[in-house]
Each structure stands twice: as structure tokens, then as C-alpha cells.
Steps between C-alpha positions, in 0.01 A plus 500: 500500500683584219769162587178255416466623151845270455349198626377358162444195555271520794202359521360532880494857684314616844590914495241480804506826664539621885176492630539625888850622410497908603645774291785507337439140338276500181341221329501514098344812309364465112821648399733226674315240233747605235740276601314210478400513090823323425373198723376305180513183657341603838226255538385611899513845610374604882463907540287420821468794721672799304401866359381346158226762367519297137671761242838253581280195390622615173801370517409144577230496165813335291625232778322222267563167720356660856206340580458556852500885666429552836412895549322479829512797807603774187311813453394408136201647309301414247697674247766205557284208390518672120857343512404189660280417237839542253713213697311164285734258690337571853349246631504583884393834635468620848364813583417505862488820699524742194355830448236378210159599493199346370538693178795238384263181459480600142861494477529174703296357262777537191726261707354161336844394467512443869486157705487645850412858623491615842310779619431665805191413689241717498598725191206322297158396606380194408313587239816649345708226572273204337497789154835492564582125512249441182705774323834265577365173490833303448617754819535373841366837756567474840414744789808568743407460821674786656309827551717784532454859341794548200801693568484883370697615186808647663561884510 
């Protein structure tokens, strides 16, 4: 990971993990999101289907010009969306299959910056989801379709 940190001047990265891979391959932990702070012009960055928890989202709080983060099939929690709510320049989020609970609408609400956010079906009822949209009325919120149970934090 660490060879990334010297592309500057990228703006476009998939890390997209190895979902179906067995053991020895990894996806990307928190800790692996070092290397990607010095990505100042990163614009686009796909984490899809890692070990993301959120403490690494930390890292990615001072890439000012990303606007679209794709964090899908990652065991996050609701302790990550406290750093989501730092990144201003999002304007695309996808969250589908995470490890949120319903306790993070509160939370979701503080991303009025947003455009677009993706969520997984079923992790609101509707009730929830129409507080929700009021709450982020200049917010597009969209249901994934998939229904699949979030990956587990690793060991």
C-alpha cells in the first residue's frame, strides 16, 4: 500500500477487496488508509468489499476534492460515520452491506452536504427513512436492492 502514497496526482482509485478470495489474501484494514492521506487530488475512491471498521476513515477526513466514496460489503460501525460527517466535499456515498445499526440515523442525518447516499435495504423502516430524507432534503436516498447480511469485523 505504502507505493500509492507516491501517486500524487491521482485522482481515480478502486482498492476493492477479495471477496470469495480464501486465506492468505486480505482486503484493506483501517490501518492500510494511511497511505492514502497524501492523495490530495483523489477525487473517486472505491474500498468496496474490505475489513474497513472506520478508525482508518481518519485518514481520508483531509482528501478535500473526493466527492465520491464507495465503502460498501465493509464491516463499518456507527462509530465511522463521526468521520464521514468531517469529509465536506462528499457528494456520493455508498454504504451497502455494512455493519450499521439503526442507532446511526442521527449521524446520517449530519451528511447534508451529500447529493447521493446509498444504503442498504432494510436497515430503516419507512418511517425512518421519510425522517431521514426530510432531514437531507437537497440528498438523493436510495435503497440497494441487494439483501445480504454484512461481513463480520475480522478476528
Amino acid at each position: 500500500m505504502q507505493h500509492i502514497a507516491s501517486l500524487k496526482k491521482l485522482r481515480c482509485l478502486a482498492l476493492c477487496g477479495p471477496q470469495g478470495y480464501p486465506p492468505p489474501i486480505r482486503g484493506i484494514r483501517d490501518e492500510d488508509l494511511a497511505h492514502l492521506a497524501a492523495l490530495t487530488d483523489l477525487q473517486e475512491l472505491n474500498l468496496r468489499s474490505n475489513e474497513l471498521t472506520g478508525p482508518g476513515l481518519r485518514h481520508l477526513v483531509g482528501l478535500r476534492n473526493l466527492h465520491t466514496l464507495n465503502l460498501s460489503i465493509n464491516p463499518l460501525t456507527d462509530e465511522a460515520l463521526k468521520y464521514l460527517k468531517k469529509m465536506r466535499s462528499l457528494r456520493t456515498l455508498t454504504l451497502e452491506r455494512v455493519a450499521l445499526t439503526r442507532d446511526c440515523l442521527d449521524s446520517l442525518q449530519d451528511l447534508t452536504f451529500l447529493e447521493t447516499l446509498w444504503l442498504p435495504r432494510g436497515m430503516f423502516n419507512t418511517e425512518e427513512l421519510t425522517r431521514l430524507r426530510a432531514e437531507l432534503p437537497h440528498t438523493r436516498v436510495f435503497e440497494t436492492s441487494f439483501i445480504a447480511p454484512a461481513p463480520k469485523p475480522p478476528q
